[in-house]
Every structure is written in structure tokens, then in C-alpha cells.
N, C-alpha and C positions, 0 to 999 in steps of 0.2 A: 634239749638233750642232757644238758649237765644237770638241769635236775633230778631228770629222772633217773643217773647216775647215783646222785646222791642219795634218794630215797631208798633204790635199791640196796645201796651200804648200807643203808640202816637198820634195813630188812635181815639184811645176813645178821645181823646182833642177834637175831630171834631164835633160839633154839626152840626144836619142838615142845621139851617140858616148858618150858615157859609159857610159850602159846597155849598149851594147853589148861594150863594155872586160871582158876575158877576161885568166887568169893573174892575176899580182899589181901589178894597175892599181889606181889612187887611190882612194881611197871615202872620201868625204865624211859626216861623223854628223853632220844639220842639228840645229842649237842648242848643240852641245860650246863651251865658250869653249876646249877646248884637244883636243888626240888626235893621237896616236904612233902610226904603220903600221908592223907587222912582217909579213911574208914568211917563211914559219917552214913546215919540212917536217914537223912536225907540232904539229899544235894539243891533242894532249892528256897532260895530265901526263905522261906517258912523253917528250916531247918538250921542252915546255917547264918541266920543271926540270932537264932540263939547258940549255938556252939562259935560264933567267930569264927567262921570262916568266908564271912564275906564284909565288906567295907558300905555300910548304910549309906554315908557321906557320899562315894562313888556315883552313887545309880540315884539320889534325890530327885525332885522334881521332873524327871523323864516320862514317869505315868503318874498315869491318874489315881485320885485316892482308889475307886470302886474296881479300877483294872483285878481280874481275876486273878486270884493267888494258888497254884498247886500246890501239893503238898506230897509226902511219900514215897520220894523218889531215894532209894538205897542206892550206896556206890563209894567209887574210893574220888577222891578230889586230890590234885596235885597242884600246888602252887610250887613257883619258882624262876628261874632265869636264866638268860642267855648271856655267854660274856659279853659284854658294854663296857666302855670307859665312863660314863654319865651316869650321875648319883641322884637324881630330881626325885624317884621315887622313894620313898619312903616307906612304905608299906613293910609288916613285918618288921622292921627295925635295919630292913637289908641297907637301906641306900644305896641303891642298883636298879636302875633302870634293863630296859627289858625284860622285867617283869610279866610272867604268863598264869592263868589258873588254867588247869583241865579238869574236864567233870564227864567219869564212865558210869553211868546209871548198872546197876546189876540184870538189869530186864534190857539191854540194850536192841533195837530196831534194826542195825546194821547200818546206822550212817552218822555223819558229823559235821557237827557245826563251828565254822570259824569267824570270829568277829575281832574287828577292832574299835578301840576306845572310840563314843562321841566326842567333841571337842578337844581337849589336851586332861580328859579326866583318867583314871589308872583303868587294871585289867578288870575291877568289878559291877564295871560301871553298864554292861551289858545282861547284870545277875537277873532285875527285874523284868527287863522289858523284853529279851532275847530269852537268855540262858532257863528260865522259868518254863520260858512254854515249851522250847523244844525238847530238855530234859522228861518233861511231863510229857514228851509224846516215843519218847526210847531212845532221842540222839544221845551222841557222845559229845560234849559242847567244850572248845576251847574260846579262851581269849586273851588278848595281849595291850601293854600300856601303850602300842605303838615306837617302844626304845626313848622315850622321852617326854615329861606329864610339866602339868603348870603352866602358868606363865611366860615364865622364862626358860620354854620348852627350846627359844631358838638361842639360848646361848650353846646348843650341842651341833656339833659337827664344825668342819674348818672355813667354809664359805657359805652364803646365802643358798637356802633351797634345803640345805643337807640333813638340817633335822626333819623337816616332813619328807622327804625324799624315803627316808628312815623308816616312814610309816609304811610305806608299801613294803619296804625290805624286811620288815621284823614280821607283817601277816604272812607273808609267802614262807620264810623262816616256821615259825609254829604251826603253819598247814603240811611241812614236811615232817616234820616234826609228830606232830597229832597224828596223821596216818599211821608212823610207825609205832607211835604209841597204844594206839587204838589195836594192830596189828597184835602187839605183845599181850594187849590185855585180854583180845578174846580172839585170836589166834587166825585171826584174818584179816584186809585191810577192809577201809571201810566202803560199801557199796554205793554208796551215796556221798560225797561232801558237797556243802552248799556253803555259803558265803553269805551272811548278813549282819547288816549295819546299817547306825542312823547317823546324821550329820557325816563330821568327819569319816566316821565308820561308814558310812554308805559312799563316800567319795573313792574308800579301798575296796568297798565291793567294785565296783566299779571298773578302776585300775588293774585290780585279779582278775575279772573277767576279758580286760581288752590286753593286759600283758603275760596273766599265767593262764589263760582260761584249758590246757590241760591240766590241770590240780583240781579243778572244781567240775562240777554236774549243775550248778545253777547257782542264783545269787537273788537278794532281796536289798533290796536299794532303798533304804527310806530317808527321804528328804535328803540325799547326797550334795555335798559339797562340791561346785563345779566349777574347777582350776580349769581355766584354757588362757593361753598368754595374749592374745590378741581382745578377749574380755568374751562372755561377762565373767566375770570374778568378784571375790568379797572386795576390790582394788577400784572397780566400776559402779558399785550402788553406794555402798557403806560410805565412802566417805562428801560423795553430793547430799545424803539425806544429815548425816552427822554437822553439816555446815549447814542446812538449812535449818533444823531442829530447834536453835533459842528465837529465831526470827519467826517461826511457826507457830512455840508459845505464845509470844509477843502478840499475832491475831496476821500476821503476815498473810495474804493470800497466794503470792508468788511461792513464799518458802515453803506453803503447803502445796503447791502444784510442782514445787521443785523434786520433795520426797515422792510424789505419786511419779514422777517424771523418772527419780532414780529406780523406778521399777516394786514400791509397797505399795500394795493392792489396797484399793477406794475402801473406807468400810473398815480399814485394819486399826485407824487413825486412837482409837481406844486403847491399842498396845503398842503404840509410840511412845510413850514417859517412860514406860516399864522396859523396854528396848532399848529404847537411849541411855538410861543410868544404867543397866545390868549387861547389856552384850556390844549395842555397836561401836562404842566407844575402844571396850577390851579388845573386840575382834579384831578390829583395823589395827589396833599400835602393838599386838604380840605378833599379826601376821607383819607387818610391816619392818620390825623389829628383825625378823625371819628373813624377807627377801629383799629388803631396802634400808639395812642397819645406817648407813649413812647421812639418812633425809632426818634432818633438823625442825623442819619448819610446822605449821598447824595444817593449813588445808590441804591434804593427799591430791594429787594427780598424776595419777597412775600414768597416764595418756606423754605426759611429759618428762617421766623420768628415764634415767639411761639405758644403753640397751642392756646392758647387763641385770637390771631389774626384772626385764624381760624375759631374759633366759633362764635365768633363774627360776623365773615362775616356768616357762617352758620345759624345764626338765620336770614338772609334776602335773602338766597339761594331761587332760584327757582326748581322745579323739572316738570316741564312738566307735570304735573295731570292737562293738564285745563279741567275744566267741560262742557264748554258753547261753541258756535261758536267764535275762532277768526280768523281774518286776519294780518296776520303781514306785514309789508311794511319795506321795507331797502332796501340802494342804493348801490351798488359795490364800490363807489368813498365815501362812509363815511370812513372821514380821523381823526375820533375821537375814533367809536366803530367799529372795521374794520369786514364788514359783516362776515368773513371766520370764526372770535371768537366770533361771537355775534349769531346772526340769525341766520345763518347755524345751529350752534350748537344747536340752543333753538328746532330748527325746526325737529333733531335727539331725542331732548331727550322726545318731545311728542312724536315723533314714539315711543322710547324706552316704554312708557310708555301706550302703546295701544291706543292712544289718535288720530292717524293721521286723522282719519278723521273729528275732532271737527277743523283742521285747514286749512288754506290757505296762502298760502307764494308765497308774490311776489319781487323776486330780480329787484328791479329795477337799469338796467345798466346807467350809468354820475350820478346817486344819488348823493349827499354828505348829511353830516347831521344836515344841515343847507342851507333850502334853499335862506335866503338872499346873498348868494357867489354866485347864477344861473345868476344876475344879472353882477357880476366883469365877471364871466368868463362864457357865453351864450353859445362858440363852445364846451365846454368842459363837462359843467354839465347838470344836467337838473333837474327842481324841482320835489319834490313830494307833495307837497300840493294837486296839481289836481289830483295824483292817491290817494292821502286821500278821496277825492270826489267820486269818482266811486268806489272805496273800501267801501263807506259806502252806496252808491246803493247797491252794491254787496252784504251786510249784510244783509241790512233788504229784500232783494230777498232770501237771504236764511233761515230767519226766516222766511220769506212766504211760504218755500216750492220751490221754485225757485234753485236748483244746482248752485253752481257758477262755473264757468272756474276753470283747476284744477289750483294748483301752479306750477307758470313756472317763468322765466327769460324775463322778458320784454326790449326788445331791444329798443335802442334808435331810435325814432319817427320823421318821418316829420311833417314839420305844426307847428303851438302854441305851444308850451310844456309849456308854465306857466300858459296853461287855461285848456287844453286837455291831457287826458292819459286814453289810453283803455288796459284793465286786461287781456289782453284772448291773 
């Protein structure tokens, strides 16, 4: 209810000239302590990396080189921020965290899209793989750095949990936010919001659906991050395969039954080296750093530490109550969040929760979770950007009324797979 208070106030901001303000007239984002309007002839990376208005660095290796690139999308783009005490971001020159871009196309559809960052990367970081295709289909696309980027995302907040905590609190934040904006810019609110993200961003779709799911009409889940304090978590794989990983070099046969054991799928074992030096190592000690700042030692066990480590992770636990339609997406060959502890799981515990029919789960087989590696290794992987695409046909057919294909396992395809993937 006090949301919807809030939005309401924000609403009354709206004088009717205003709403009625066409072309690249002012737009106000109620709550920014700060925000910069561009006028830009096109809102999607093909535009704005050549005017700077989006960060390359951000959104790197998330798709594939061949991923489809739109182009010609008119509209005014709003960067800027929410007050924050935390300066991690850098972007702009602000050093300011909560950091937000929003993107109104001029031809706009009548609905809107809200993401948050994958990993601990900033608010641009959804330009390629999200903010592309849905602006190229008439949304209004917002996104947000989560209130906290980097590394050393967990020295913000006063106790363990409080910076990722943060993430859910800054999406809900810009989803009121964007409404009202969207509201002011073309004099209505929006008929549609949906909610998507990958990795971490898919962990906040997630969380908006089982804690805000009035804000939203539906959500796309791809490869979400799945905190639950009794496990599985990045707390329960990551650190048995990270321990068994120089004995596995070595020709160990144990150490490699130990990592198939911590839940990475047969078959992955190709993007073990590239995993080990590039994510599991970081993943464990900035998450750990986050809700276990005290733990000194080398080899993590979650299972054994105090309870306060536990609640800590429990106040960002998920449980399966989603409210609204989602789709989740996850690849077999994710050699980060390995689908057997992530997705499978998430995808039991809405059943557990009477929920299965609010979902749709599609195992995608070569997935990894990270489609810039579809590119190093073509025979092996295969992206899912393009089943992000028809996953998000798939939604709004099903907020039409349209059934979608049930959830099934999608076998790997002839033909394009970095442009092409059919759900059924």
C-alpha cells in the first residue's frame, strides 16, 4: 500500500501540459537528486556509442559477436541518480552510486522495461543484450547500477547482507520512479511493465516478482542468481570445486568428481580454466567479503559458519511466491551458476509453493552463462541472447492471453544460433 501511495504522489507532479509535451520536452524522474536529458536520434548502442551515451566496457562480453544489433530508435535518454552515501560509481565523473539511465523511444508501445545490473557491473551494462531489443520493439527501457558496482561493492551498508539487500531496494525504487516518468512523458502510465535480467539481474527479477509483483505484469529470468540461506548458493558449489580445481589440473580423478559432485555439468570441464582464473575465485571472496567479512581462512564452508552468516544471506533468500508470469532461461553448460543448483532448484521451489503455473522454464542445452565465450567455442556452446528474444515474444503472448509452450529442455539447433532459438 505505501507504494502505491508513493507513486500516486508522484503522479500529482504531472500537470496536464506536461503530459501532454510531445518530441524532446523535459521529463522529470521524481526522487533523482540529480538527471541529465539527451535528445539523441538513436537510443540503441548503434547510436549511442557513437554519441557516448553508453559505456562499451559495461555490457562486454555478455553477447555474442553475430547477436542482432537494431538501430533507429529516436528519443530523449536520461541518465542520473538517486541520493546514495556510496561513491563506487564512477560513471560521468559523478562518483555516486545509484546511478540510473532511462530510455523513451519516440514511437513508444505503451510499456516498460526495468533491469538491473548483471554481476556488480554499472547501469549500462543491460544496453546490448536487454535495452536493444526491447527499445527496438517501442518499450520505454530503464536501468540501474543496483546502488553499489565493483568489487568492493560490499564495503556499502553498515552490516553483512546490506549492500545486495540494496539491490532489490534501488530496482523497486526506479520501477516507481520510471512509471512516473514515463507517465510525464507521454501522458499516461505505462500499460505494461515487465522486469528483466540476467545473472544477478535475473536474481532481482525474481525477488520483484515474489516481493513487489504489483509493480510488474511479468518478468524474464535469465540465468538468475539463486540465494536461499539453507543452500544451494554461490556459498554451496563455488567453493568445493574452487578447492578441488589445482588437484583436478594435477590429473586427480577424485578432484574431478568432486567439482561434477559440487553440481558443474559433465561435458563443461573445457571451461573450467577460463572459470577458475576469471569468476570463481572473484565470486566467492567479494560474496563472502559481503556476508562473512570476518572468515580469515582459505577453504569456505558455508555449512559451518555462524548463524549470523546465515541470516544475513536469509534476509536476500528467495522463496518461490512469484506473483506475476515469469520465464526463466538457463543453459546446461553454465560453468558459473551450474543449472542442477540454480534453476532446477528455483523452478521446484515455485512448484513447492503452488506457483507452477505463474512459470515457464526453458533448459537451454551448450548454454554457458556468458554468451561472449559462444564466440571462442561455436562447436560447443550456444548463446542465449536470441532465446532472451523469443522468451520475450513468449511473455507478452502470454499476457495477451496467448498460452505459451510448456517448459521443456531445448535441444541444441541447426541453423544461426547467435540470431535464432525457437522455445517449443
Amino acid at each position: 500500500m505505501r507504494l502505491f501511495l508513493v507513486l500516486a504522489m508522484m503522479l500529482a507532479l504531472i500537470t496536464p501540459a506536461e503530459a501532454a509535451a510531445s518530441g524532446c520536452a523535459s521529463v522529470r524522474v521524481p526522487g533523482a537528486a540529480k538527471q541529465r536529458q539527451s535528445c539523441l536520434d538513436d537510443l540503441t548502442t548503434t547510436g549511442t556509442l557513437t554519441t557516448g551515451h553508453t559505456v562499451q566496457a559495461d555490457w562486454a562480453g555478455l553477447t555474442s559477436a553475430g547477436f542482432p544489433v537494431p538501430r533507429g530508435v529516436p528519443g530523449i535518454q536520461i541518465d542520473g541518480y538517486f541520493p546514495d552515501t556510496s561513491t563506487s560509481n564512477t560513471t560521468h565523473g559523478w562518483n555516486h552510486d545509484a546511478q540510473f539511465v532511462l530510455r523513451l523511444p519516440d514511437r513508444w508501445n505503451g510499456g516498460l522495461v526495468v533491469s538491473g545490473s548483471p554481476g556488480v557491473r554499472r547501469q549500462y551494462a543491460n544496453d546490448r543484450a536487454i535495452g536493444d531489443q526491447v527499445l527496438a520493439a517501442g518499450y520505454a527501457f530503464a536501468a540501474t547500477d543496483k546502488g553499489n558496482t565493483g568489487a568492493d561493492f560490499h564495503t556499502d551498508g553498515r552490516r553483512p547482507g546490506d549492500a545486495l539487500a540494496e539491490w532489490n531496494t534501488r530496482v523497486t525504487q526506479l520501477t516507481i520512479a520510471a512509471k512516473a516518468a514515463v507517465a510525464h512523458r507521454y501522458g499516461r502510465l505505462p500499460n505494461r511493465t515487465l522486469a528483466a535480467g540476467m545473472s544477478n539481474g535475473g536474481y532481482l527479477v525474481r525477488w520483484q516478482l515474489e516481493n513487489r509483483p504489483w509493480l510488474y505484469d511479468g518478468g524474464i529470468d535469465w540465468e538468475g542468481t539463486l540465494w536461499h540461506e539453507n543452500g544451494p548458493n554461490p556459498f554451496t558449489f563455488l567453493p568445493p570445486a574452487i578447492k578441488a580445481y589445482p588437484a583436478y589440473v594435477a590429473g586427480s580423478g577424485e578432484a574431478h568428481k568432486a567439482i561434477l559432485d559440487a553440481g558443474f555439468a559433465p561435458g563443461s570441464e573445457f571451461l573450467w580454466q577460463y572459470h577458475n582464473d576469471v569468476y570463481w575465485g572473484l565470486t566467492q571472496r567479494i560474496y563472502q567479503a559481503e556476508f562473512d567479512p570476518s572468515f580469515t581462512g582459505t577453504d569456505y564452508d558455508y555449512a559451518s559458519r555462524p548463524k549470523a552468516v546465515h541470516r544475513a544471506v536469509e534476509r536476500v533468500s528467495l522463496t518461490g511466491k512469484i506473483g506475476k508470469p515469469l520465464i526463466t532461461l538457463h543453459g546446461t553448460l553454465d560453468t558459473l551458476l551450474p543449472i542442477t543448483h540454480d534453476s532446477d532448484v528455483y523452478q521446484r521451489m515455485i512448484a513447492a509453493q503452488g506457483r507452477a503455473g505463474l512459470q515457464r522454464y526453458f533448459r537451454i542445452v551448450d548454454g554457458n552463462h556468458v554468451d561472449g565465450l559462444f564466440d571462442l567455442h561455436p562447436d560447443e556452446l550456444r548463446p542465449i541472447g536470441p532465446c532472451f528474444r523469443t522468451a520475450f515474444t513468449l511473455l507478452e503472448g502470454w499476457l495477451d492471453g496467448v498460452r505459451p509452450p510448456a517448459s521443456a529442455t531445448i535441444p541444441r539447433a541447426n541453423g544461426d544460433l547467435a540470431t535464432t532459438c525457437a522455445l517449443s
